[in-house]
N, C-alpha and C positions, 0 to 999 in steps of 0.2 A: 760510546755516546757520540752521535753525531749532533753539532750545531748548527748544520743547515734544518732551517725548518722548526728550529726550537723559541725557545721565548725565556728570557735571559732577564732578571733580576738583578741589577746591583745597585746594593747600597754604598753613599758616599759616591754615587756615579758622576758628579761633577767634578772632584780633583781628578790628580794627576794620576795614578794609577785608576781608579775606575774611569774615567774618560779613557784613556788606553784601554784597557781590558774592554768596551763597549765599543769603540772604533775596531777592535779587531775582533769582537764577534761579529760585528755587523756586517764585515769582512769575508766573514767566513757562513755567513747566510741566516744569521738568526736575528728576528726581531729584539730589542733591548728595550726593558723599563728601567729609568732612570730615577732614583731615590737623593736629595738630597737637601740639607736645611738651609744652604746659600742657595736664595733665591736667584739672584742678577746669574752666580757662574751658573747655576743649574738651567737659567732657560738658553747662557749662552752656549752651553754645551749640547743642549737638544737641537738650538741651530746649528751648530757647526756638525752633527751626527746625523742629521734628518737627510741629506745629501747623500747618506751610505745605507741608509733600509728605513724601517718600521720602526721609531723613537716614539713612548711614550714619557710621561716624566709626573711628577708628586713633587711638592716642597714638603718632607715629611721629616720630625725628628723621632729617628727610630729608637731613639730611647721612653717613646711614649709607648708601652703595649696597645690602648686605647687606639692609638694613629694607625700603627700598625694594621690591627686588625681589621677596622674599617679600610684602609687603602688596600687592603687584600681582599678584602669582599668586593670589591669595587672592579677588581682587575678581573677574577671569577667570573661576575656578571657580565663583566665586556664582550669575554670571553680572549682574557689573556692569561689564560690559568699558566704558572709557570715550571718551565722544566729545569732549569738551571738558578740557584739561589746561590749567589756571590754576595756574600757577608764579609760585603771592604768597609764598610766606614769605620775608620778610625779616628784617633786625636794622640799625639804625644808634647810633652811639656818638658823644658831643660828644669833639673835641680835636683838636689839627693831629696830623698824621702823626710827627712824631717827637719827640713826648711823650704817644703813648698805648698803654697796655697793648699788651702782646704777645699775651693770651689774646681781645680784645678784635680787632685787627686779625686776627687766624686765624679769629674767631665770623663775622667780616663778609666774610670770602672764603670761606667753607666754606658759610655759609649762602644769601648773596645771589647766589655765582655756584655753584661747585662744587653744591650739588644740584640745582642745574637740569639739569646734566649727567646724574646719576643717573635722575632721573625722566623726562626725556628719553629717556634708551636701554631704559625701562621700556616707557612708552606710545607712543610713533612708530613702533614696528614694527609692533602692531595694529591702527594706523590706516591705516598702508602697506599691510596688507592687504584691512582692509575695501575703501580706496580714496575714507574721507572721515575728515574730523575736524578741531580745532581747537585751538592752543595759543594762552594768552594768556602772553606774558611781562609782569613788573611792572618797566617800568626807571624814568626820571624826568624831570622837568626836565632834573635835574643830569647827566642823560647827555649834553646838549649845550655844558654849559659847566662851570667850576671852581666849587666853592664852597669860602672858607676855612674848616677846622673841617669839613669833609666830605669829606677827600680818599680816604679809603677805601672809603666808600661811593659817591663821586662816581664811580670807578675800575670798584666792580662793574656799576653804572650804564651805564656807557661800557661795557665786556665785554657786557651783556644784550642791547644791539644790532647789537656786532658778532657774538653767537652767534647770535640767531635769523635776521638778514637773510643767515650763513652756511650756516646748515640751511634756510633756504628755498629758497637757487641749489642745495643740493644736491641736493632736496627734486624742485624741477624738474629738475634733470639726470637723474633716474632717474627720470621719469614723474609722479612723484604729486604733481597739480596738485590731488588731492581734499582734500589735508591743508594747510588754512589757519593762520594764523596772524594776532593783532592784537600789536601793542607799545606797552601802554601807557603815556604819559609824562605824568605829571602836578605839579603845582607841588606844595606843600607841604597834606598833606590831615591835617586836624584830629584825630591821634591820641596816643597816649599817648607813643607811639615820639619824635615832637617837640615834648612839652613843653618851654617854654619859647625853644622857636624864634621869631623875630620875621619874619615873610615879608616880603618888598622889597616895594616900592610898585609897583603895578601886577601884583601875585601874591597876588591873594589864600587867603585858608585855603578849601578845596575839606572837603566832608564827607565821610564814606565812603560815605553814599547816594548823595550827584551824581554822585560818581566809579563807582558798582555797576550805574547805570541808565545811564550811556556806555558805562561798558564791555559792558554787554547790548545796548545797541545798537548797536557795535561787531563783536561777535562777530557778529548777526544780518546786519550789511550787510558782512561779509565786509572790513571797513574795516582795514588794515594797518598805520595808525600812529593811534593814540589818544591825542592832544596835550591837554590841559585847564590853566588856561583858556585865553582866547583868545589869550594873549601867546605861550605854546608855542607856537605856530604857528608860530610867527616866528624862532624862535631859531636854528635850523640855518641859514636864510637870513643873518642878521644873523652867524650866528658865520663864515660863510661869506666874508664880502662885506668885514665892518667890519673895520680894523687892531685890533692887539691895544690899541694904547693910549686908544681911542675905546672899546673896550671893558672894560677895564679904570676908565675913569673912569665908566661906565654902571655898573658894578655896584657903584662909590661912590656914586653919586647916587640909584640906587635902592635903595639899602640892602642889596644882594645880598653884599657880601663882607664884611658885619657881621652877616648873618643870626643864627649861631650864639653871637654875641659874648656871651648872657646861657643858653644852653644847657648846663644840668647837668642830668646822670644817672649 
């Protein structure tokens, strides 16, 4: 997959990782549509990104399929039909699971999984047809193990890789080997969303540029799973292999199930 010449999708494109990841496609030659429900950063992001290519932008909340589907027919007509669908917007909230908001645990299943659905059923049919293209899903670390104080978000986490490595076999059961996919997993990357988070020892904070220029190199070598840093590597092996109570005393001693212990928002 090359990104010179392509036309680039992401949702959540005004934070910090999608503003990253769309400064370095644009970088690397491809026009960017920007997706996102804060108006003020979303048009400030299309300013500060218009200086590096072809920026277009929606204030669109992708958990509406309705919104969706129309701002997808809209880009079609343009003729910005898209070749790369980066499915970043996310939400994560501090608190165990049963002492947090109600409207809070619905924002994090509506946002982090449910419209990935929508935008999915939006652009994979036009890619099915062309007979190329590329989704990147945004899951985590945490899709391979529990974190306390993250279990909802850990949860949608765990769903991003059982839905895309499910639309991939399906993907191939009907032919179309042309429509790729990466699934990004990364440890804890330095933005606003996890203030005040303390990363385990041997995790360290990732920027939204290291993580914008993997994942461009990712997409380019057709790469399927996007592990960052080098400890993801390892984890599905280790979550695989070790008993639970070996593992369980690992994410005591690296500070993995205190992470959250000083996170307020």
């Amino acid at each position: 997959m090359r990104l010179r010449g392509a036309t680039s999708l992401i949702t959540g494109g005004a934070g910090g990782i999608g503003r990253a990841v769309a400064r370095r496609f644009l970088a690397g030659g491809s026009r960017v549509v920007l997706w996102d429900r804060d108006v003020p950063a979303l048009e400030d992001a299309a300013s500060e990104l218009k200086a590096l290519g072809p920026v277009r932008y929606a204030a669109l909340d992708v958990t509406d399929p309705a919104a969706v589907h129309d701002e997808s027919a809209k880009l079609s007509a343009d003729g910005w039909e898209i070749d790369v669908l980066d499915v970043n917007a996310g939400v994560a909230y501090p608190g165990d699971l049963l002492e947090m908001d109600e409207g809070r645990l619905r924002s994090t299943v509506r946002v982090n999984l449910e419209s990935l659905l929508w935008c999915l059923r939006s652009f994979v049919p036009p890619m099915e047809r062309k007979g190329k293209g590329h989704i990147v899903f945004m899951a985590s670390a945490s899709s391979f193990v529990g974190v306390p104080g993250l279990a909802a978000y850990t949860a949608t986490k765990h769903a991003v890789i059982g839905l895309a490595e499910s639309l991939r076999l399906e993907l191939r059961r009907r032919g179309r080997l042309g429509v790729k996919m990466s699934i990004v997993c990364p440890g804890f990357v330095r933005t606003p969303m996890f203030d005040g988070v303390k990363p385990p020892f041997l995790l360290p904070w990732l920027t939204p540029a290291q993580l914008a220029d993997r994942i461009f190199r990712g997409v380019e070598a057709e790469e399927l799973y996007v592990r960052e840093p080098w400890i993801v590597r390892w984890l599905p092996m280790l979550r695989a292999t070790a008993p639970t109570f070996v593992l369980d005393h690992l994410g005591d001693l690296m500070g993995l199930n205190q992470t959250t212990d000083e996170w307020k928002r």
